[in-house]
Each structure stands twice: as structure tokens, then as C-alpha cells.
TIBAMI-244693 format. One record per residue (C-alpha): residue in three letters; residue number from 0; x, y, z. Coordinates in steps of 0.05 Angstrom, whole numbers. Each point is the difference from the previous one (the first is absolute). Layout:
N
pt residu->ala	num->NUM	u->X	v->Y	w->Z
...
***
This chain:
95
pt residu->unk	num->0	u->185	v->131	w->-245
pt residu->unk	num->1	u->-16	v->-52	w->58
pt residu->unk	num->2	u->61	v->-3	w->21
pt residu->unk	num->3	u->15	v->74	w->5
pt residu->unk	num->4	u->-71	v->0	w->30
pt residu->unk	num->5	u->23	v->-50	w->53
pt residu->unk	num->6	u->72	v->27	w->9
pt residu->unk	num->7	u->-29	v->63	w->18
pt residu->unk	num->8	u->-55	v->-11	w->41
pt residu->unk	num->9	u->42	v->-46	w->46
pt residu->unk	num->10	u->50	v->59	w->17
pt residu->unk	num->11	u->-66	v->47	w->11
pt residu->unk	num->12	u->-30	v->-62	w->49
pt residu->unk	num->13	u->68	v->0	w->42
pt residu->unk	num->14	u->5	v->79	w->1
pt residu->unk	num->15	u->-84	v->1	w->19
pt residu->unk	num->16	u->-16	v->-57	w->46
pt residu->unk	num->17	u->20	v->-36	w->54
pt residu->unk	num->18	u->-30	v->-63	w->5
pt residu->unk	num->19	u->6	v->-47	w->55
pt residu->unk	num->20	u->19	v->-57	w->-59
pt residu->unk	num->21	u->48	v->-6	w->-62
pt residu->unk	num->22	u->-39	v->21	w->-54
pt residu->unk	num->23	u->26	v->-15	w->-66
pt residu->unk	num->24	u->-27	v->21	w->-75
pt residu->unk	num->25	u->2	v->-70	w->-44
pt residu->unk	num->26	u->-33	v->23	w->-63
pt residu->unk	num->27	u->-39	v->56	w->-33
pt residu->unk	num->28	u->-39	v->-18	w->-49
pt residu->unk	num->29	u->-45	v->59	w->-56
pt residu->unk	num->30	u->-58	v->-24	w->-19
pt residu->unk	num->31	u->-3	v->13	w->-79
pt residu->unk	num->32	u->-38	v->71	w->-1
pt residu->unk	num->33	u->63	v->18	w->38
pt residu->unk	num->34	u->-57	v->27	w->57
pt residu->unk	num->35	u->11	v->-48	w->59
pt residu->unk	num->36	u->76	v->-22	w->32
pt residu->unk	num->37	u->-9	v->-60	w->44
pt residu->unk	num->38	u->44	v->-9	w->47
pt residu->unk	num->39	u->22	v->-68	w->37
pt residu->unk	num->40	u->28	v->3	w->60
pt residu->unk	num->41	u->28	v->-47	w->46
pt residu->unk	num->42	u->2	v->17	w->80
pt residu->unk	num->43	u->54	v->-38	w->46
pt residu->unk	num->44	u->-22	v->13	w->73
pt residu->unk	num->45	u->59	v->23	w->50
pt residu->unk	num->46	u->-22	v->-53	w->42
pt residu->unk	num->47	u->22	v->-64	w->-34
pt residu->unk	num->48	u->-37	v->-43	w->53
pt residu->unk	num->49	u->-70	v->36	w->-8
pt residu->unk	num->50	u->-56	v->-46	w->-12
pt residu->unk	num->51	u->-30	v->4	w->-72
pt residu->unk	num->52	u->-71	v->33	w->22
pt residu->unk	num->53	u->37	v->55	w->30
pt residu->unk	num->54	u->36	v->-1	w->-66
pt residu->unk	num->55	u->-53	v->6	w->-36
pt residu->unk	num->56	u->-21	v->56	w->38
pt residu->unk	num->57	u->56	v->34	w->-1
pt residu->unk	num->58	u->2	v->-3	w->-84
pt residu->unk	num->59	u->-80	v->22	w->-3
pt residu->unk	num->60	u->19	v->65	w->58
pt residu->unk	num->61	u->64	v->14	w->-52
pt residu->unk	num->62	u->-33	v->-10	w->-67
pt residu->unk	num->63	u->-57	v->44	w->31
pt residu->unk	num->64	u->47	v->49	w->18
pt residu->unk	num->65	u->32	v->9	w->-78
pt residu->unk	num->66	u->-68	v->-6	w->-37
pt residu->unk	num->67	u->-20	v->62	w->50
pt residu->unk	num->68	u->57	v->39	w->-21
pt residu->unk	num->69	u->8	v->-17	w->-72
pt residu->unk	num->70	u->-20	v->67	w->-19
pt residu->unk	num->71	u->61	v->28	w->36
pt residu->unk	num->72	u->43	v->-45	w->-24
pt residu->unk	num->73	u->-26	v->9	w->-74
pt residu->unk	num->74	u->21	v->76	w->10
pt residu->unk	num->75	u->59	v->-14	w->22
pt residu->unk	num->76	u->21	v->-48	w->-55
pt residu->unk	num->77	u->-36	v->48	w->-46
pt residu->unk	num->78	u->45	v->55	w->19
pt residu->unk	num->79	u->60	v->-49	w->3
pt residu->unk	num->80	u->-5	v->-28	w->-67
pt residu->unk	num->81	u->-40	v->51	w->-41
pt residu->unk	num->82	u->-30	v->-56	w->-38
pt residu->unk	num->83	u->-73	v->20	w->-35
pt residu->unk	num->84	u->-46	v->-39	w->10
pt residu->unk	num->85	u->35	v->-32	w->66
pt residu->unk	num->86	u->-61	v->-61	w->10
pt residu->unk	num->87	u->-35	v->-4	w->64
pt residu->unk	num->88	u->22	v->-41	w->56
pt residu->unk	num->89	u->-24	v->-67	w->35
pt residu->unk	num->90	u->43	v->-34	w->47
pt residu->unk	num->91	u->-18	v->-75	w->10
pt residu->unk	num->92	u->33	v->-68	w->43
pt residu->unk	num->93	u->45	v->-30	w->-47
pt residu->unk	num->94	u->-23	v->-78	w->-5
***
């Protein structure tokens, strides 16, 4: 299920968004109660020569972005997968 989870998602993010970075899904993970989907991200700037506090900006302004829309994308994968119940979303900087 995380993998389909994270398989689909990642088409939905490049069909969705346009971010100014790579952003790449590295593991979903459901909690137990099957309510919650984390999901680990890991953002490559374009700029390969950026300093790392604008990189770290630039992963807060992106994971910002995605928690703000994880109700769209939740409908979308919803609608995509026709899984019940689909867990909520919560994107996080994979460490």
C-alpha cells in the first residue's frame, strides 16, 4: 500500500506542481490505525551551487506548499485509487 501510495502521488506531484526544485517521494510510511500516510521527501534545488540557507528555505516554501494542498491531492489520489479509507497526508524533509 506505501508504495502504490508513493507511486501515485509522485505522478499526481509532476502533473500538479511546478516547483522551482527536484522534488522526489523517498518513503510513505501508515501509521498502524491506517489514519495518517507520512510522506518523506527529498528536494534537489535546480541550482546546484545554492548556499544551504537558501536551501533550506527553499525545502520549508516547498514542504509548505504540499502540506497546504494535501487535501487536493488526497482527492485526487482518492479518486485515482478508490482505496477506502485512503489515510491522511503529511509531507515531511526526508533526513
Amino acid at each position: 500500500m506505501e508504495s502504490l501510495i508513493r507511486d501515485e502521488l509522485s505522478l499526481i506531484l509532476l502533473k500538479e506542481f511546478e516547483f522551482p526544485a527536484l522534488v522526489t517521494l523517498v518513503k510513505v510510511h501508515i501509521d498502524s490505525d491506517f489514519k495518517l500516510a507520512k510522506v518523506k521527501i527529498k528536494i534537489i534545488p535546480k541550482d546546484l551551487k545554492m548556499n544551504l540557507l537558501n536551501q533550506k528555505k527553499l525545502e520549508l516554501k516547498i514542504l509548505k506548499e504540499l502540506n497546504e494542498n494535501k487535501e487536493k491531492l488526497f482527492k485526487i489520489l482518492l479518486k485515482k485509487l478508490n482505496l477506502k479509507p485512503l489515510p491522511k497526508i503529511v509531507f515531511e524533509i526526508a533526513g
